[in-house]
C-alpha distance (Angstrom), angle and dihedral (degrees) to the residues before:
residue distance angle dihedral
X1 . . .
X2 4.01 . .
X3 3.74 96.7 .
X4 4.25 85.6 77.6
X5 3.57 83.9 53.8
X6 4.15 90.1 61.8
X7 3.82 93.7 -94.8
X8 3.86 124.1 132.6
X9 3.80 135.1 -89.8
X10 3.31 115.7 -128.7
X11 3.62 91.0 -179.2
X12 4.20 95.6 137.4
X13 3.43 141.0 -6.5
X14 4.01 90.5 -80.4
X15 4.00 91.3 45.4
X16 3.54 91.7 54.5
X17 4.32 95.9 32.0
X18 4.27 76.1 58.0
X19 4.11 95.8 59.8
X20 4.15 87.1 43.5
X21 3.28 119.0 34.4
X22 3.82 101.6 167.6
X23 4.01 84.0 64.7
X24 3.66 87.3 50.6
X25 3.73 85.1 48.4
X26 3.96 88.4 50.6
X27 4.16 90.4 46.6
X28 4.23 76.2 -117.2
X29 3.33 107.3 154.0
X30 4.29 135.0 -170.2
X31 3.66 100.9 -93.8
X32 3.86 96.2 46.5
X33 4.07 94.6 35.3
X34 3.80 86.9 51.9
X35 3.87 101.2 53.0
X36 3.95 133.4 108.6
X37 4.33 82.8 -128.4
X38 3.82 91.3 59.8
X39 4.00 90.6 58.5
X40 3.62 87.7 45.3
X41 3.62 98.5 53.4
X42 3.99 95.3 26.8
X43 3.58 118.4 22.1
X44 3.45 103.3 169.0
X45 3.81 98.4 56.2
X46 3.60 96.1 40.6
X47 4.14 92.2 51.5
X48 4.22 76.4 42.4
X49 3.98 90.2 62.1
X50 4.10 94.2 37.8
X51 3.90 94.5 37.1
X52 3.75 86.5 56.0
X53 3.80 92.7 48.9
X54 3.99 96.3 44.8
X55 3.57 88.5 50.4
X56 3.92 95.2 41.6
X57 4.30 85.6 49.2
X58 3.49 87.0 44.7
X59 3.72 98.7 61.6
X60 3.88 99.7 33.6
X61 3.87 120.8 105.3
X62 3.58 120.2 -147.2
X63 3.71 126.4 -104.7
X64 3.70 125.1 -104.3
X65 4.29 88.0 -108.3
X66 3.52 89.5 70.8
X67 4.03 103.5 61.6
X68 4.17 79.6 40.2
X69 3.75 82.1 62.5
X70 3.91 100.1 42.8
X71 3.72 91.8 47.6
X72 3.86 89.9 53.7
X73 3.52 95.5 46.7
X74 3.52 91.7 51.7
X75 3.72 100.5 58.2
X76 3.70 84.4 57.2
X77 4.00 113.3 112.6
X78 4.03 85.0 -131.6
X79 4.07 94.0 37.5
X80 3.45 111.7 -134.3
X81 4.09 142.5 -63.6
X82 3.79 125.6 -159.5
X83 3.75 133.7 -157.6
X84 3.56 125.5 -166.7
X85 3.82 145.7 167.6
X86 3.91 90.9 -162.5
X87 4.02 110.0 109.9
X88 3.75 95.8 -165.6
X89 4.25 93.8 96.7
X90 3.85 87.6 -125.2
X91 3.39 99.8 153.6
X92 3.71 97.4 48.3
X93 3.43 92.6 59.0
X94 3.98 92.1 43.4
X95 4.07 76.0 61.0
X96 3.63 96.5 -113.4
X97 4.05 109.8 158.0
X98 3.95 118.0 -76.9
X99 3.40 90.8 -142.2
X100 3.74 95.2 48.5
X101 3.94 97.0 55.5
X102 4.30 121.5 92.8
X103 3.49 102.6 -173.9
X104 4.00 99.8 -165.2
X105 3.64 98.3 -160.2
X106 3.92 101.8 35.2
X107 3.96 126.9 -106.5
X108 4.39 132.6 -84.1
X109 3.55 88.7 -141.0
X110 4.14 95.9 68.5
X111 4.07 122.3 47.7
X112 3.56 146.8 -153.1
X113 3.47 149.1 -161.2
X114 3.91 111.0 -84.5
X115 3.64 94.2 -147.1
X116 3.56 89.5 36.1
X117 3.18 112.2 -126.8
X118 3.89 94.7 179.4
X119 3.42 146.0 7.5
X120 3.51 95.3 -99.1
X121 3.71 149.2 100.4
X122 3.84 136.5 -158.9
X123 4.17 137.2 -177.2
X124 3.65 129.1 -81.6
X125 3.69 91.1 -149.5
X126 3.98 85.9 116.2
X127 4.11 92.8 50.1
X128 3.89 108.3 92.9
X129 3.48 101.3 -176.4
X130 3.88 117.7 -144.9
X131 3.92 111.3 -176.1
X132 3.65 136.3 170.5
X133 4.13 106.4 -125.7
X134 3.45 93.1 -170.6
X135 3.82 85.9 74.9
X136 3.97 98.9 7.9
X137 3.79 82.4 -117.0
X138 4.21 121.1 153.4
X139 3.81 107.2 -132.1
X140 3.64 99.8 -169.0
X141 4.16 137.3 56.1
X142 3.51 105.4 -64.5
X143 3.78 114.0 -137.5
X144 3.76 121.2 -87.3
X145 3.62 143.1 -160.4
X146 4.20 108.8 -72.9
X147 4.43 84.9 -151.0
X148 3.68 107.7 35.3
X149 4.08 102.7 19.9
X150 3.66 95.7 -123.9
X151 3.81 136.1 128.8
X152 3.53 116.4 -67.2
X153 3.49 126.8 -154.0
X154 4.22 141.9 -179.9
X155 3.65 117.7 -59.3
X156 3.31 87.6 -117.5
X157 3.90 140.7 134.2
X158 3.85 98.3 -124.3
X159 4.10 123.5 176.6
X160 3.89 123.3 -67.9
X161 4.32 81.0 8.8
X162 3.61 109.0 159.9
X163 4.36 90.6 163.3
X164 3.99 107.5 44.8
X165 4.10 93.6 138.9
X166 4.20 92.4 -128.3
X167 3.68 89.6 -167.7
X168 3.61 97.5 119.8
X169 3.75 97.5 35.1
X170 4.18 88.9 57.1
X171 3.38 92.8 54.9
X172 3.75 95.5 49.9
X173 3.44 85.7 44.1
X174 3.96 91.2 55.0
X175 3.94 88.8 54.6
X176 3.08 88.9 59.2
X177 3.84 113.8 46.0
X178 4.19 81.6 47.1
X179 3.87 81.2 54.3
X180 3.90 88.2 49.3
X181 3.82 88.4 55.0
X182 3.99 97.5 68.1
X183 3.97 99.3 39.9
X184 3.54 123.2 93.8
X185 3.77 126.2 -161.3
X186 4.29 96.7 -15.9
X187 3.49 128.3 -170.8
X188 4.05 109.4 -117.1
X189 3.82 112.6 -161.5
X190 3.26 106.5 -165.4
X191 4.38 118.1 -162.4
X192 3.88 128.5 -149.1
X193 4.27 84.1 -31.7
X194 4.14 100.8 176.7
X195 3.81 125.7 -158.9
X196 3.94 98.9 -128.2
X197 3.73 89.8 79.9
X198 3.48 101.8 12.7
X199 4.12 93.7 -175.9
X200 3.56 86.2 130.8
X201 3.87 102.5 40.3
X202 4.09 81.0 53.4
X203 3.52 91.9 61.3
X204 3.48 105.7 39.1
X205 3.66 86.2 57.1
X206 3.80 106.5 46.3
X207 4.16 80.6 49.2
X208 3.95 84.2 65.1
X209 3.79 101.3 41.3
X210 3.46 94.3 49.3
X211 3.64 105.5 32.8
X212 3.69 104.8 40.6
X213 4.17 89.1 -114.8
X214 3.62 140.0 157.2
X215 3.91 131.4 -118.6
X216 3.75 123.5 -133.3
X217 3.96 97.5 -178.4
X218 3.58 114.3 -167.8
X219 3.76 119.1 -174.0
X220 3.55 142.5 129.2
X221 3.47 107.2 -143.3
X222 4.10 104.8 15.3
X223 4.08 103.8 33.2
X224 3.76 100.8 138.9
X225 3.45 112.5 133.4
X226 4.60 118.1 -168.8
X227 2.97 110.2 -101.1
X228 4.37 119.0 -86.1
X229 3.86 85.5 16.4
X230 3.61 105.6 87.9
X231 3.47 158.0 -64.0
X232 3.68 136.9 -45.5
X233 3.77 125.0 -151.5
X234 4.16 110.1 179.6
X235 4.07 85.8 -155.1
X236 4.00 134.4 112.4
X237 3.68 111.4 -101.6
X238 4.03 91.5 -97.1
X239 3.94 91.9 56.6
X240 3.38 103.0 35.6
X241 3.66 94.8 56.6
X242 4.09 92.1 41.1
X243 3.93 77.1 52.9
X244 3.58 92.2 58.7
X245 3.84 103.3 40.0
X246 3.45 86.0 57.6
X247 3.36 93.8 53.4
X248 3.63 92.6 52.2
X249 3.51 99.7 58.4
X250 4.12 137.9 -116.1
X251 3.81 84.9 -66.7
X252 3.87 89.4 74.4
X253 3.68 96.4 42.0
X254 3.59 124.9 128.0
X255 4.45 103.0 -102.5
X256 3.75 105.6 -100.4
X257 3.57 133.9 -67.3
X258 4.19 91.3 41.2
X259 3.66 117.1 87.3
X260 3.52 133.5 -165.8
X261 4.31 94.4 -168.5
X262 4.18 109.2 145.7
X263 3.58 127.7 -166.7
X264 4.08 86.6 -152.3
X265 4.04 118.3 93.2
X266 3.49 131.5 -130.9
X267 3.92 136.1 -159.3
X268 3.72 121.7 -159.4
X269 4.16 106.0 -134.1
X270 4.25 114.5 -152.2
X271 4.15 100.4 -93.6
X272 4.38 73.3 -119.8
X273 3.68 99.3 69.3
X274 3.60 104.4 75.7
X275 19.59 128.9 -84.4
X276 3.99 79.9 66.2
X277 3.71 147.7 -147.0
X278 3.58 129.2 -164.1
X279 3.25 118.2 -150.8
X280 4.41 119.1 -161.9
């Protein structure tokens, strides 16, 4: 979902060795970069590699898919719900619902203590990251625990993480399910879901087994869809869902003076041939 709105892929080891080359440099790759044992044992690069993405999140507007999907959801009779694995607080700052947003693997804009010292999370809002790319280094203090004084780091579930404070993630996650509990037959549209951590792909289905609901998978390189549960677009998340507003009709279309136009394409793939809202 945020790669249409000019963030990176880190589909792979090249995709991600391509949006940081000094960890390519270092033979660093995702799943050790993006573990609670890196900031133990190297601070300073690991606050390098997150300071770089908080900023980076920080400064990136959403693309034109994600009011499409907001305006959809809320003409539902039940509004809307979204899950996603994506850490980059996207659809907050699209200005989907607080309340309406499970993010399954926590957020980079609030912290946490690494040892942890508590159960508890708080913003980053104060953290202005300054880090040298060159060697994906952080050059200032990095932020620290306000109880116990000792490094803080994303409240975020990292590789090989047995202390990522879920706190805040649970309770979204309790919204949610009681959400869940009134909606009958929804629509899940699921974005750019892959199968290497298939969080998303998990949920998306257990919402249609249980609930009686529909699949809209869009993907560009894994849209198939079993068959008589859905439908596949092969599309980024920016077509696909262009695609589909057009398909729907003027009556769906955003109110005027916000357009959704792409210059991507899309092709629709037979439902036979092979991060998320709901919508009730």
């Amino acid at each position: 979902m945020g790669v249409d709105s000019g963030l990176p892929d880190f589909r792979g080891t090249e995709g991600f060795w391509r949006a940081y080359p000094a960890l390519r440099n270092s033979g660093v790759d995702f799943s050790s970069i993006a573990s609670p044992s890196t900031f133990e044992s190297a601070p300073a690069l690991a606050w390098g590699f997150y300071g770089h993405r908080l900023a980076l999140y920080r400064r990136t507007l959403p693309h034109a898919g994600f009011a499409l999907l907001k305006h959809w959801g809320e003409r539902m009779p039940q509004g809307y719900s979204v899950f996603t694995s994506n850490v980059d607080g996207q659809f907050q700052k699209a200005g989907f619902d607080l309340a309406r947003i499970h993010e399954c693997h926590g957020s980079i804009h609030h912290l946490q203590c690494l040892v942890p010292c508590r159960e508890s999370v708080w913003s980053a809002g104060d953290f202005k990251p300054a880090v040298d790319d060159v060697v994906c280094r952080l050059t200032n203090t990095a932020p620290s625990c306000p109880k116990c004084g000792a490094l803080a780091r994303p409240n975020i579930m990292m590789f090989h993480d047995t202390g990522w404070v879920e706190a805040r993630t649970d309770a979204q996650s309790d919204r949610q399910e009681a959400w869940l509990a009134l909606v009958k037959r929804p629509v899940v549209i699921e974005l750019g879901a892959g199968t290497t951590i298939p969080s998303v792909r998990y949920f998306s289905q257990r919402v249609v087994d249980e609930l009686g609901g529909s699949l809209v998978r869009i993907n560009p390189y894994q849209s198939g869809v079993p068959a008589g549960q859905g439908v596949a677009l092969a599309a980024g998340a920016s077509a696909g869902l262009a695609a589909i507003g057009r398909a729907l009709g003027e009556g769906w279309a955003l109110p005027s003076g916000r357009s959704t136009r792409t210059s991507l394409s899309t092709r629709a793939v037979r439902s036979d041939e092979g991060s998320k809202p709901t919508r009730g």
